[in-house]
NUKE-476173 format. One line per field, with one value per atom (N, C-alpha, C): residue number from 1; residue in one letter; z, y, x. Coordinates in nm, 3 decimals. Each point is the difference from the previous one (the first is absolute). Example, Ala and Ser with C-alpha at 12.3 -4.5 7.8 and 13.67 -1.06 7.14 Angstrom:
residues 2
i (1,1,1,2,2,2)
aa (A,A,A,S,S,S)
c3 (0.780,0.000,0.000,-0.072,0.006,0.073)
c2 (-0.569,0.119,0.120,0.105,0.119,0.109)
c1 (1.319,-0.089,0.090,-0.035,0.082,-0.077)
***
This chain:
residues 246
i (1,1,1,2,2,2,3,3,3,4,4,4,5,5,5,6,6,6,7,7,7,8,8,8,9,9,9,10,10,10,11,11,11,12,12,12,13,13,13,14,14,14,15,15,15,16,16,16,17,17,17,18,18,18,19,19,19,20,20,20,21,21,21,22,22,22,23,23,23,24,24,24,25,25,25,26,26,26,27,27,27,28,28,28,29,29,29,30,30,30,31,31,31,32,32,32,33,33,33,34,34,34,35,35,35,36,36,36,37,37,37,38,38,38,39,39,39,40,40,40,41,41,41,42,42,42,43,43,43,44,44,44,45,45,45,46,46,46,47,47,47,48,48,48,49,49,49,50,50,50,51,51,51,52,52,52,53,53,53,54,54,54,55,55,55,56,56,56,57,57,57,58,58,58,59,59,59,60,60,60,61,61,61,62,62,62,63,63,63,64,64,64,65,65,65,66,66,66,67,67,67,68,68,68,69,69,69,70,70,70,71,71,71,72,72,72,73,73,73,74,74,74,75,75,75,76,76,76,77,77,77,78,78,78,79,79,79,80,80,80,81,81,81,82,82,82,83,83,83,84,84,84,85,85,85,86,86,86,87,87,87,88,88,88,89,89,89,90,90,90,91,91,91,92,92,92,93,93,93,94,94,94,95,95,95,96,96,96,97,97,97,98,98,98,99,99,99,100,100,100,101,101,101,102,102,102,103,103,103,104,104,104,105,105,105,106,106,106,107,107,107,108,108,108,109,109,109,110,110,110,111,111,111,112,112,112,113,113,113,114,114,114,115,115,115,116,116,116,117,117,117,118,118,118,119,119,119,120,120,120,121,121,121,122,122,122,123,123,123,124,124,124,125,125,125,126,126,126,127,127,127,128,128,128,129,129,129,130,130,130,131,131,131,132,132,132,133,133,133,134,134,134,135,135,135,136,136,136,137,137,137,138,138,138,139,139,139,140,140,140,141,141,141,142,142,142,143,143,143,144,144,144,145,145,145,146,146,146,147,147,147,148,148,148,149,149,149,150,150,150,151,151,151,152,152,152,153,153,153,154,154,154,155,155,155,156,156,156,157,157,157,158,158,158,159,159,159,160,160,160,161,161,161,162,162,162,163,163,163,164,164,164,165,165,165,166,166,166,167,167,167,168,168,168,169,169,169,170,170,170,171,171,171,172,172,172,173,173,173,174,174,174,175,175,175,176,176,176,177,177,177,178,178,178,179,179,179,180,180,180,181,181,181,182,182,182,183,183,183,184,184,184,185,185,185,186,186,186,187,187,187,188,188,188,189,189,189,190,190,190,191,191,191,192,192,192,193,193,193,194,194,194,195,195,195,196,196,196,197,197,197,198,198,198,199,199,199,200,200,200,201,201,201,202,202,202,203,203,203,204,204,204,205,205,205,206,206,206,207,207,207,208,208,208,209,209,209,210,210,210,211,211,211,212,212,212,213,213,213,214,214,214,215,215,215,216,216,216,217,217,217,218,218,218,219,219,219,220,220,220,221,221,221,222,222,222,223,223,223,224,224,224,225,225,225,226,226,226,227,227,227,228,228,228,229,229,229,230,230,230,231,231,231,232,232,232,233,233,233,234,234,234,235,235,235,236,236,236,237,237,237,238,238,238,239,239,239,240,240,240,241,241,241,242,242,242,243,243,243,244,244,244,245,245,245,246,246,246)
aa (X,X,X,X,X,X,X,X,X,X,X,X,X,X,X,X,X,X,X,X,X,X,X,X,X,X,X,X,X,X,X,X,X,X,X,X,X,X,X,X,X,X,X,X,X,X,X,X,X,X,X,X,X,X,X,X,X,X,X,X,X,X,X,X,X,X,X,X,X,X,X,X,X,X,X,X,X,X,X,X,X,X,X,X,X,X,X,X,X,X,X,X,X,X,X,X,X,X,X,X,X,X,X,X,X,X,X,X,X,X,X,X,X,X,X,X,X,X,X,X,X,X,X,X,X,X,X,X,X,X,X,X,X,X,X,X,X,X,X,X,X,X,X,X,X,X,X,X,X,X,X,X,X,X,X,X,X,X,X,X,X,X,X,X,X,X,X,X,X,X,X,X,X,X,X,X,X,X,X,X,X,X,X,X,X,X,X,X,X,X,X,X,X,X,X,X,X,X,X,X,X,X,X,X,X,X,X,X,X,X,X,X,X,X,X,X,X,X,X,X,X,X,X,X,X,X,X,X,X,X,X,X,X,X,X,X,X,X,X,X,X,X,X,X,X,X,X,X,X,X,X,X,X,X,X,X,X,X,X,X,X,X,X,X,X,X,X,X,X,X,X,X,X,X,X,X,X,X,X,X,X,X,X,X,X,X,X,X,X,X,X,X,X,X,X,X,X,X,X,X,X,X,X,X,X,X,X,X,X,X,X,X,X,X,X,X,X,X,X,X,X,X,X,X,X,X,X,X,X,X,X,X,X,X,X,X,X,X,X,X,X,X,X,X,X,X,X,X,X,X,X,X,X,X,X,X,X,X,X,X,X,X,X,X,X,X,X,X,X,X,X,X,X,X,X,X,X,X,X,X,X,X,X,X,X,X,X,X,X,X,X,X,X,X,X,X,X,X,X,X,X,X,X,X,X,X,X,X,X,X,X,X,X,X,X,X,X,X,X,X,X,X,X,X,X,X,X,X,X,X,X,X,X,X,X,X,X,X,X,X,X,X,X,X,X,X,X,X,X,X,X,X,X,X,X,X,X,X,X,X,X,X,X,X,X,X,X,X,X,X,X,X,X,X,X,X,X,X,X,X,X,X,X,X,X,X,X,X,X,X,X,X,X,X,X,X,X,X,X,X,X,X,X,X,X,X,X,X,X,X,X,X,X,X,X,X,X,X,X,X,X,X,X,X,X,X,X,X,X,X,X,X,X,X,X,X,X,X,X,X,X,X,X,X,X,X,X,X,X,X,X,X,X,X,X,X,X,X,X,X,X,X,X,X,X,X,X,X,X,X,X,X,X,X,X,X,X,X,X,X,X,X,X,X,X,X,X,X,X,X,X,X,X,X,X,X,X,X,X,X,X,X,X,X,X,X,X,X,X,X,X,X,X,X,X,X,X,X,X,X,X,X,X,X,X,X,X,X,X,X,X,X,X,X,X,X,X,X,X,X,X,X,X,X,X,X,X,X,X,X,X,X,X,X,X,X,X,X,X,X,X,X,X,X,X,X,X,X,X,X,X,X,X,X,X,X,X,X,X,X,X,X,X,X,X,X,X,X,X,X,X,X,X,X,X,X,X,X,X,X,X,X,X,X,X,X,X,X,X,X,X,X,X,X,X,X,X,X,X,X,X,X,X,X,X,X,X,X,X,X,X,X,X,X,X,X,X,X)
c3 (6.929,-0.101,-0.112,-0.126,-0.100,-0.065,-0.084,-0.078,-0.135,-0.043,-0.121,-0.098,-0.102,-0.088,0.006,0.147,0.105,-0.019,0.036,-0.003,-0.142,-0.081,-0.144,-0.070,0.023,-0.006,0.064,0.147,0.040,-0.028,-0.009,-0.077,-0.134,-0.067,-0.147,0.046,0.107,0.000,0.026,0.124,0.092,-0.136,-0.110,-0.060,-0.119,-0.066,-0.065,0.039,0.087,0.067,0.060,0.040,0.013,-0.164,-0.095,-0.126,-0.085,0.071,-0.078,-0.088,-0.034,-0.118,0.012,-0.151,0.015,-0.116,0.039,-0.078,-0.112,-0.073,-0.136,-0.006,0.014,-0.013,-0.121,-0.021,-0.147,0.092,0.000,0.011,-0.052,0.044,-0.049,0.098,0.008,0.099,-0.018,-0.134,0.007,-0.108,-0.017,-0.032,-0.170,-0.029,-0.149,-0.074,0.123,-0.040,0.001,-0.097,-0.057,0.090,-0.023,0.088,0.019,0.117,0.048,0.043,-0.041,0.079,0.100,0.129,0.132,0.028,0.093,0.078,0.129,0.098,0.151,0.085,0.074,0.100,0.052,0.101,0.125,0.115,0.078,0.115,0.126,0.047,0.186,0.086,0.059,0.079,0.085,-0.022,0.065,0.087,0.145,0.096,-0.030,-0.074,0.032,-0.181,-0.087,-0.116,-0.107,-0.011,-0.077,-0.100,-0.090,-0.107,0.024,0.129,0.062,0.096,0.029,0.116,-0.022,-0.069,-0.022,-0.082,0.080,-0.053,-0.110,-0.098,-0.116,-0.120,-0.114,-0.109,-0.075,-0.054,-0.058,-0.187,-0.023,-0.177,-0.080,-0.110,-0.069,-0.102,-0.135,-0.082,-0.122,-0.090,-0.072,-0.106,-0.084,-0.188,-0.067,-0.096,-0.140,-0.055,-0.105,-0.083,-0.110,-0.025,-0.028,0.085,0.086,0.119,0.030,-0.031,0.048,-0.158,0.079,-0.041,-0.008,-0.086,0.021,-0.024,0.138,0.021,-0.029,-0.095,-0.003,0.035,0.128,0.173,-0.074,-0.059,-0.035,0.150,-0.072,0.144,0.055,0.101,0.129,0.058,-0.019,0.052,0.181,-0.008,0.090,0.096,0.117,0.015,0.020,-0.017,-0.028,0.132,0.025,0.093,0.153,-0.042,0.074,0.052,-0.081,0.003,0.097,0.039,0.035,0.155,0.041,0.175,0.058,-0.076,-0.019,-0.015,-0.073,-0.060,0.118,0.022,0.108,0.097,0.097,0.102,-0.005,-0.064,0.008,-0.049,-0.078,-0.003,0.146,0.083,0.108,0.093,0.009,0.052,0.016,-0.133,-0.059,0.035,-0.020,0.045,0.181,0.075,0.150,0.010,-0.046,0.014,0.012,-0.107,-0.058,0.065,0.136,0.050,0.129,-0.039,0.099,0.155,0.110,0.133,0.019,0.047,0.074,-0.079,-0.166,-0.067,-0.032,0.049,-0.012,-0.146,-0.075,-0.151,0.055,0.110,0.021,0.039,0.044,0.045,-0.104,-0.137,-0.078,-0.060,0.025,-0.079,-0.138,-0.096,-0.104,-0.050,-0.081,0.025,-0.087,-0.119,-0.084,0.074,0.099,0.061,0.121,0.067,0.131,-0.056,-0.158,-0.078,-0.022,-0.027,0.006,0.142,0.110,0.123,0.008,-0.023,0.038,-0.065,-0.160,-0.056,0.040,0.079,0.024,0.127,0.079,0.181,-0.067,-0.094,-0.026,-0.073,-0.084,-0.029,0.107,0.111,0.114,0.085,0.028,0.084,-0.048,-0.167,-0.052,0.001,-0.016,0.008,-0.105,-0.026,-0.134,-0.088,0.103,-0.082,0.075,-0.018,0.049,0.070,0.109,0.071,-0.093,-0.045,-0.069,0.080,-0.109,0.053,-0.062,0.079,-0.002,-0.041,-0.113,-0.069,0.026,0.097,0.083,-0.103,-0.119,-0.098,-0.095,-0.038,-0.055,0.038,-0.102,0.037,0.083,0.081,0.121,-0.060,-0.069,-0.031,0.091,0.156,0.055,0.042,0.020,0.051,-0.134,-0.151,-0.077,-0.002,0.074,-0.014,0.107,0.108,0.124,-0.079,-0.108,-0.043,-0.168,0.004,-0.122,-0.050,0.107,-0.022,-0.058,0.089,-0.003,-0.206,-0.012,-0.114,-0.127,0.020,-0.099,-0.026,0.153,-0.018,-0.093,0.008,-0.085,-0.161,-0.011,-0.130,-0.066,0.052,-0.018,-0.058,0.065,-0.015,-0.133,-0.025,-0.080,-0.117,0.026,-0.151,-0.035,0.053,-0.037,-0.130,0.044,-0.032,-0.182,-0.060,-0.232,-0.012,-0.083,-0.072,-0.044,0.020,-0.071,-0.127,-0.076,-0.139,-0.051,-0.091,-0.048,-0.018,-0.017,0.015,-0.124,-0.092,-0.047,-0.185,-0.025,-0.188,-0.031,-0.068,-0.057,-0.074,-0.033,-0.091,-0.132,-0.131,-0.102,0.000,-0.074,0.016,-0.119,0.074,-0.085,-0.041,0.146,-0.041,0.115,-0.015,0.138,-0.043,0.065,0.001,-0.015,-0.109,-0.031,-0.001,-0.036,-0.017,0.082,0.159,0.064,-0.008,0.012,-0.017,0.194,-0.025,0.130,0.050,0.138,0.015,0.023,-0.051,-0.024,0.172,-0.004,0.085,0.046,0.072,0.010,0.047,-0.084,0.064,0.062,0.106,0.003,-0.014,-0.043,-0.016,0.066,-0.042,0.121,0.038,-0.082,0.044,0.091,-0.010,0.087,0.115,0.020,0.112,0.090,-0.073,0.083,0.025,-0.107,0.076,0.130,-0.003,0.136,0.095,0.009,0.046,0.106,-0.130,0.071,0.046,-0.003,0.039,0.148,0.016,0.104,0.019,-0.120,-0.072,-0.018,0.046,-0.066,0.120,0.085,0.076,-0.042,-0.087,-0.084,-0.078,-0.040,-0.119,0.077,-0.061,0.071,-0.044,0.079,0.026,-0.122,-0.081,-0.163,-0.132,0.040,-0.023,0.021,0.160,0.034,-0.026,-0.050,-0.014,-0.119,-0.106,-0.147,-0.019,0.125,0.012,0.004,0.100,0.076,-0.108,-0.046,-0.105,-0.149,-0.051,-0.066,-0.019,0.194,-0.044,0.106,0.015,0.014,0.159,0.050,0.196,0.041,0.141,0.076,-0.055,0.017,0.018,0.154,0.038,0.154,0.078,0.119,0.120,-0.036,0.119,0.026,-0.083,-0.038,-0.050,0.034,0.146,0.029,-0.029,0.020,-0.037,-0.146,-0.077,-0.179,-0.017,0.052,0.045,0.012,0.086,0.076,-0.146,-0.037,-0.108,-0.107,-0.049,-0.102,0.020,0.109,0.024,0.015,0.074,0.004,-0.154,-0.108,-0.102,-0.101,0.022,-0.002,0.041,0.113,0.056,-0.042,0.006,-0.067,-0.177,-0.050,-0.190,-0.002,-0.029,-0.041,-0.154,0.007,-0.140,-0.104,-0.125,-0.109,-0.114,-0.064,-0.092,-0.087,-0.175,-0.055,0.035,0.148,0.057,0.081,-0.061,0.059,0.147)
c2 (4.938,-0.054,0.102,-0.060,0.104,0.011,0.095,-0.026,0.075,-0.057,0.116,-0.021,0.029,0.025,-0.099,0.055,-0.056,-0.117,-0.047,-0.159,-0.087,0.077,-0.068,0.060,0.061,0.044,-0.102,-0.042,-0.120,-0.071,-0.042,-0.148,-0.033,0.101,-0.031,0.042,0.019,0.035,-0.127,-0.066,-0.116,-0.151,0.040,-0.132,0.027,0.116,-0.013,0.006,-0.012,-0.058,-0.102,-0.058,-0.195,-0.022,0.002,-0.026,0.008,0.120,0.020,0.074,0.107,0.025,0.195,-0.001,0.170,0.026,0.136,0.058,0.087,0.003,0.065,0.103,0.152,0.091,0.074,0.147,0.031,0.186,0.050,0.108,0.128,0.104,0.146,0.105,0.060,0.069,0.162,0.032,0.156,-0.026,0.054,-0.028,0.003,0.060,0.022,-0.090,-0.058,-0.091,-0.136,-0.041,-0.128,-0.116,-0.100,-0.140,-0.056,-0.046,-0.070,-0.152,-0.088,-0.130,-0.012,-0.056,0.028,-0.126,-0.074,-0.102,0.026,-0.050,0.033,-0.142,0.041,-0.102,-0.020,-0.071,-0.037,0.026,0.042,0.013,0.012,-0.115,0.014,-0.005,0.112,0.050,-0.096,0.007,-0.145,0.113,0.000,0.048,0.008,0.089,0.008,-0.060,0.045,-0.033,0.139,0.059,0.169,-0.007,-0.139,-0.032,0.001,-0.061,0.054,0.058,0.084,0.066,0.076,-0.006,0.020,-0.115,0.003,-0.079,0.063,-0.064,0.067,-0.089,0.048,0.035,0.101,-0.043,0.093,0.023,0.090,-0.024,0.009,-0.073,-0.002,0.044,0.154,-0.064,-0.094,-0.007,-0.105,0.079,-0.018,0.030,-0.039,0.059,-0.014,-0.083,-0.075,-0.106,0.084,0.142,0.021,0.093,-0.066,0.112,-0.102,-0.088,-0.148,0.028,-0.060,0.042,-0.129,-0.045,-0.120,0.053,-0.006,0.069,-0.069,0.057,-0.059,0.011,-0.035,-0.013,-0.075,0.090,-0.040,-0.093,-0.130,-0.062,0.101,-0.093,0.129,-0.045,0.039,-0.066,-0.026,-0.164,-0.111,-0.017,-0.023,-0.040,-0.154,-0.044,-0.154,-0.054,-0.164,-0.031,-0.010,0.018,-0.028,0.150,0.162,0.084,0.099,-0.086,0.056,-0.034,-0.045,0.014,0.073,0.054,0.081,0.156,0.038,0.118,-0.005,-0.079,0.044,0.021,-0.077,0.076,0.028,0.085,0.117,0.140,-0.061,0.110,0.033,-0.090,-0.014,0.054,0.006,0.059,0.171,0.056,0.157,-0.019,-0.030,0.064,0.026,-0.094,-0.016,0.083,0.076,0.077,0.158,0.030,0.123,0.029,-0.129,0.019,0.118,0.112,0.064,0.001,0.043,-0.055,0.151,-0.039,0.148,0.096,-0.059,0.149,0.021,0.077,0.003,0.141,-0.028,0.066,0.156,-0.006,0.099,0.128,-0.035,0.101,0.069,-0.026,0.068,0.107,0.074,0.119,0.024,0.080,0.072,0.065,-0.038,0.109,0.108,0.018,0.106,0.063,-0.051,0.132,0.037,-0.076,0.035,0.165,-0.028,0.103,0.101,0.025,0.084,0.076,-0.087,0.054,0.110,-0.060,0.054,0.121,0.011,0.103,0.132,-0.055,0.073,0.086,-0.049,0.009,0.079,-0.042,0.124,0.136,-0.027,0.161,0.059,-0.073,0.084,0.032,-0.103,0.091,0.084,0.016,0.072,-0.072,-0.101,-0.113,0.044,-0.007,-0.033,-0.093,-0.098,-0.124,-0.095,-0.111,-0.068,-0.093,-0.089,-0.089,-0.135,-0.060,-0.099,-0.175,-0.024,-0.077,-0.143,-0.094,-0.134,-0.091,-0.093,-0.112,-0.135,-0.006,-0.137,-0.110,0.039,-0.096,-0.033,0.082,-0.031,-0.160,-0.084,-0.105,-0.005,-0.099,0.034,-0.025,0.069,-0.045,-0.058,0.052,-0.091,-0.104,-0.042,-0.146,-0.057,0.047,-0.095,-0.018,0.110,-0.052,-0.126,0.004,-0.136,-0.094,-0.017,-0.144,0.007,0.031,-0.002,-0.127,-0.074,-0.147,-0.073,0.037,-0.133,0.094,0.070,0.044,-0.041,0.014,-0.045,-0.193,-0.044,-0.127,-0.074,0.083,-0.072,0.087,0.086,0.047,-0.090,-0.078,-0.085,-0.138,-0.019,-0.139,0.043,0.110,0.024,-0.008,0.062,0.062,-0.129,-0.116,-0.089,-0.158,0.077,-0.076,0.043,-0.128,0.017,0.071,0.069,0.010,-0.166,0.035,-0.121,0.025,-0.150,0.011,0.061,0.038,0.044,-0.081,-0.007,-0.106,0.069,-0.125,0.052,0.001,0.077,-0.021,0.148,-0.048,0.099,0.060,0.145,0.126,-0.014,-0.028,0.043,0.081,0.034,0.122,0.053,0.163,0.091,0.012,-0.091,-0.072,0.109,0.044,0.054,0.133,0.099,0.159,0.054,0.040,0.120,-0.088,-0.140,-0.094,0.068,-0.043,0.027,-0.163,0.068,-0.103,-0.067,-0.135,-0.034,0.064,0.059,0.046,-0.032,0.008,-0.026,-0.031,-0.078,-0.029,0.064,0.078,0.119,-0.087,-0.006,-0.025,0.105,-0.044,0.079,-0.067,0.114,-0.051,0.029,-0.078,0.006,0.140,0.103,0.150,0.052,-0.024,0.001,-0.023,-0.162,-0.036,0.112,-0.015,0.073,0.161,0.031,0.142,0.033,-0.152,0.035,-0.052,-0.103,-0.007,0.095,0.091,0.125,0.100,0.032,0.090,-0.092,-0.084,-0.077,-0.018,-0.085,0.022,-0.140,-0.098,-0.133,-0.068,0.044,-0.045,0.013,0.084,0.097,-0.117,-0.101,-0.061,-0.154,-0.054,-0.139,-0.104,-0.101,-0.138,-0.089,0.032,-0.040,0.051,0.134,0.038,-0.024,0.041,-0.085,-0.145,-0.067,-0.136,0.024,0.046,0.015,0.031,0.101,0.037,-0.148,-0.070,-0.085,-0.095,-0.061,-0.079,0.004,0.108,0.066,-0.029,-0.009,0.022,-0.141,-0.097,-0.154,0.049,0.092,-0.030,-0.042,-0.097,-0.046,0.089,-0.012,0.032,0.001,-0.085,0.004,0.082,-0.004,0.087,0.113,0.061,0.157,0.097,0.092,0.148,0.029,0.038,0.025,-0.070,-0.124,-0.113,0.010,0.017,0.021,0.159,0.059,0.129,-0.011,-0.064,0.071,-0.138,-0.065,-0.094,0.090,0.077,0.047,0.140,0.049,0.108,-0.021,-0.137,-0.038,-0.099,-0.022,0.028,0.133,0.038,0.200,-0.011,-0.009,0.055,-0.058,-0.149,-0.048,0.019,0.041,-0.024,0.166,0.053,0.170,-0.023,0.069,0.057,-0.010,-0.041,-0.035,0.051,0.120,0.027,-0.101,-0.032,-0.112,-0.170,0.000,-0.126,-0.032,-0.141,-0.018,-0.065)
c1 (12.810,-0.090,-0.017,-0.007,0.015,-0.175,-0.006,-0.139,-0.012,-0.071,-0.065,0.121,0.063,0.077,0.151,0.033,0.078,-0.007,-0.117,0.035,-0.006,-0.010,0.013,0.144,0.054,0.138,0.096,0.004,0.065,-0.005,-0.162,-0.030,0.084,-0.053,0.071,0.207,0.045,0.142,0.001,-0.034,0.059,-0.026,-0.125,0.035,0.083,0.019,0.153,0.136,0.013,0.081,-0.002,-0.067,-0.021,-0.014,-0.056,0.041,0.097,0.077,0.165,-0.062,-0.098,-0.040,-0.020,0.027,-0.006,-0.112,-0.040,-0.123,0.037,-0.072,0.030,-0.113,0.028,-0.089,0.069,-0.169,0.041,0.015,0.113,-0.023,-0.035,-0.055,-0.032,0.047,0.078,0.110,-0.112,-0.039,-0.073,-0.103,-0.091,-0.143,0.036,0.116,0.001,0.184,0.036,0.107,-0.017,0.123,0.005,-0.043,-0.078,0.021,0.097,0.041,0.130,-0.048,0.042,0.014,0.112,-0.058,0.103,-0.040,0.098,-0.012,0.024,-0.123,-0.005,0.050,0.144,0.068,-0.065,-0.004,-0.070,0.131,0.003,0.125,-0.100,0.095,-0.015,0.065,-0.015,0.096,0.108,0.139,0.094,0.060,0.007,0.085,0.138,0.073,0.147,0.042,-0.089,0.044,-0.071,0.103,0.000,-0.078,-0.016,-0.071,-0.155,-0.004,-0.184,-0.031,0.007,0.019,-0.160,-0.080,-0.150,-0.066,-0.097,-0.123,-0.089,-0.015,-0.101,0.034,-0.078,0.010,0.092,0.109,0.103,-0.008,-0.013,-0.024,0.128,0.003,0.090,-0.010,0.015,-0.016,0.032,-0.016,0.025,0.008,0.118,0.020,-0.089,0.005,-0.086,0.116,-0.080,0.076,0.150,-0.026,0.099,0.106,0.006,0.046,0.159,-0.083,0.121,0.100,0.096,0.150,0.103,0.028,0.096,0.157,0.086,0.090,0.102,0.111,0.104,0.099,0.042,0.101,0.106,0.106,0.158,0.053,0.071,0.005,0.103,0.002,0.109,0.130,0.085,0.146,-0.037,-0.013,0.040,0.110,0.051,0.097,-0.005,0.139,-0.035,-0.068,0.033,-0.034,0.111,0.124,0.117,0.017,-0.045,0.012,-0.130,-0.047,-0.178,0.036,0.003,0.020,0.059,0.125,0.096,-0.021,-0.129,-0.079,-0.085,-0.073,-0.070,0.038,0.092,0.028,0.133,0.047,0.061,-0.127,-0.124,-0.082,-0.096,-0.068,-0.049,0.139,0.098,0.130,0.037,-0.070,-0.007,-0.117,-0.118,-0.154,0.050,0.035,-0.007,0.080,0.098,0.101,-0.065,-0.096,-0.065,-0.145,0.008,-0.122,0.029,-0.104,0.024,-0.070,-0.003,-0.049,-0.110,-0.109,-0.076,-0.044,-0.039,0.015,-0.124,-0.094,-0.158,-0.007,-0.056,-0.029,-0.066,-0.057,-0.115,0.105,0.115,0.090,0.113,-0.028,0.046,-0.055,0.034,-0.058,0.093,-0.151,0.006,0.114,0.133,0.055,0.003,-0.038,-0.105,-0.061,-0.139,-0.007,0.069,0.073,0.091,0.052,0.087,0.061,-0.095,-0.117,-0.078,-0.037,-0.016,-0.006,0.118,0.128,0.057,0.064,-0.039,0.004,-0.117,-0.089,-0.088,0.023,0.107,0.022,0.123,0.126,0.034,-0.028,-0.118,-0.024,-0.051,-0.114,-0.085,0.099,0.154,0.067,0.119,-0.007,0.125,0.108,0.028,0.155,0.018,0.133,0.059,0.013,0.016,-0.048,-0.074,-0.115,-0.046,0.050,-0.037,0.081,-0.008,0.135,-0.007,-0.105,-0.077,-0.087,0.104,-0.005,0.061,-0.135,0.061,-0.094,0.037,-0.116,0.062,-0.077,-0.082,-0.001,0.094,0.134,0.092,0.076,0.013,0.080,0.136,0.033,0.055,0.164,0.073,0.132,0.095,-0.003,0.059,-0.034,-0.141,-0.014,0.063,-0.044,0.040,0.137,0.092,0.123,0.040,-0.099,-0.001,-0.029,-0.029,-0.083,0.105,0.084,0.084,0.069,0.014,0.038,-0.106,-0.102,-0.113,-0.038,-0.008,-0.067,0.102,0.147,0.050,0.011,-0.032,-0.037,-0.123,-0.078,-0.137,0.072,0.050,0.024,0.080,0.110,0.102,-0.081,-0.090,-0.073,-0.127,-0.034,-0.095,0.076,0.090,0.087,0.069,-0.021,0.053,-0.107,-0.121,-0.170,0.022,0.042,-0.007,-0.152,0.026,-0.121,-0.083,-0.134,-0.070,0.005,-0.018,-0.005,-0.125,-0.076,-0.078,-0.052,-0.137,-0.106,-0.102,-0.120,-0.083,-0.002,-0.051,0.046,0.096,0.072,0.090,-0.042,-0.052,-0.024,0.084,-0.032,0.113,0.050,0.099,0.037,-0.032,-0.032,-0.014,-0.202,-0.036,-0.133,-0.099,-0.098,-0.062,-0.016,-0.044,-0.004,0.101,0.046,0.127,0.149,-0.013,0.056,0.138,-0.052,0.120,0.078,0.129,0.131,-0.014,0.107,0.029,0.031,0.091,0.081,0.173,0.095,0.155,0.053,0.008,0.133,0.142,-0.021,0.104,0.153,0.082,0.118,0.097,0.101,0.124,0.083,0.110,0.116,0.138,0.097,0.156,-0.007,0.004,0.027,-0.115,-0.134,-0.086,0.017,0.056,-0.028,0.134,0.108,0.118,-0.058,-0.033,-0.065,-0.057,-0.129,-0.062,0.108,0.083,0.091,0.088,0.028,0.083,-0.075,-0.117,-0.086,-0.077,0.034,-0.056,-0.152,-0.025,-0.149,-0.026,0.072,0.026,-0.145,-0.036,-0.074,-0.134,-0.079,-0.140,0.031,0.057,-0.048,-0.061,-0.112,-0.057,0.055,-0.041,0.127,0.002,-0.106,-0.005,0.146,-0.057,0.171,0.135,-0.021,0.103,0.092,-0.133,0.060,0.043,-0.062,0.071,0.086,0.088,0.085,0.110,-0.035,0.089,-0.018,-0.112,0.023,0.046,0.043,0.088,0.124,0.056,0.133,0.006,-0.081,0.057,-0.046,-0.052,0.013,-0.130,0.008,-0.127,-0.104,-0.110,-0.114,-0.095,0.038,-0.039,-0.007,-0.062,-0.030,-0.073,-0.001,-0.109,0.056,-0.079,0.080,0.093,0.009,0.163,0.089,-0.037,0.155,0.010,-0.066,0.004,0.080,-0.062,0.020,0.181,0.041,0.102,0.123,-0.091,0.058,0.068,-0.103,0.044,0.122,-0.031,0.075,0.137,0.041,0.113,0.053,-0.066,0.014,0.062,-0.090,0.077,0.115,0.029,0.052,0.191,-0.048,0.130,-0.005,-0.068,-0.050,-0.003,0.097,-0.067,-0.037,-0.124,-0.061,0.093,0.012,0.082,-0.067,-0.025,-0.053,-0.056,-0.040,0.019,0.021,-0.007,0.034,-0.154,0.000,-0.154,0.004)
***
């Protein structure tokens, strides 16, 4: 049985929450700082759900009217719809792959100061040199070489996702702060591409390119990177570079 304070604290918890309703307080955090408006949740405790795992009043606070920000989120390269089942699980494929078994956080140590320990154990015992300390936080190069398939698989399918079109009102040009220009459209050209070609560089360029490549000189467009990939090379390969020849 509760009393005194207690029971007007529940009271007022248990009916905003049967009301669906949250409280609006004005805060003062130190006797000589600003007022804050906060909004107080109501949460009750749900067995086996991380989101409530305590009962109370939780505060929120809340922005000032110029605090708010209307953000402008460039859309984001999509994959289509034929292309998306495809991305995901081959991505759910690399996560399950990179999952590691038994690995508790608490058993890593420091290795900054491990290195200090041990610069310290060799001056007190005169070493010459300290015992090299191993950083088991360093990324794991060989698992990533175990998962080298699955990783160039989601790269294959990403690198394959157009840019979205640009969305919104178009800037004049030459219009805005310090009348910056669009930016140019970088082309390459035949000697380019054969360069990376022969330097075995033809793979660093994305499948946008690529195709300009292939649609250039009349070939498919189709399939994954590699198959574009291995398109054009055997292009090369029968077509040597022709100075003046487009």
């Amino acid at each position: 049985q509760v009393k005194g304070s207690t029971t007007a604290f529940w009271a007022l918890l248990e009916e905003m929450i049967a009301l669906d309703k949250i409280a609006i307080a004005r805060v003062i955090y130190r006797k000589c700082s600003v007022p804050r408006f906060a909004a107080l949740l109501p949460v009750k405790e749900i067995e086996g759900d991380p989101w409530a795992d305590k009962t109370g009043l939780y505060m929120i606070t809340l922005p000032y009217a110029d605090d708010s920000r209307e953000l402008d989120i460039p859309p984001q390269p999509v994959a289509d719809d034929a292309k998306l089942p495809g991305l995901i699980a081959a991505t759910r494929k690399l996560v399950t792959a990179l999952q590691t078994d038994g690995v508790d956080p608490d058993s890593y140590n420091n290795p900054q100061l491990q290195k200090h320990y041990a610069n310290l154990e060799a001056m007190a015992l005169e070493k010459e040199e300290p015992v090299e300390v191993e950083d088991d936080l360093m990324p794991d190069e060989e698992g990533f070489e175990r998962v080298k398939k699955e990783i160039e698989t989601v790269n294959e399918i990403v690198e394959e996702v157009e840019e979205p079109a640009p969305v919104g009102k178009k800037r004049k040009a030459g219009g805005g702060r310090g009348g910056a220009s669009k930016k140019a459209k970088v082309e390459i050209s035949d000697a380019d591409y054969y360069t990376l070609y022969e330097n075995d560089k033809l793979k660093k360029l994305t499948v946008p390119k690529l195709k300009d490549f292939c649609r250039a000189k009349g070939l498919p467009l189709s399939g994954k990177k590699s198959v574009i990939l291995e398109r054009v090379v055997k292009y090369m390969e029968d077509n040597p570079y022709q100075p003046g020849k487009a």
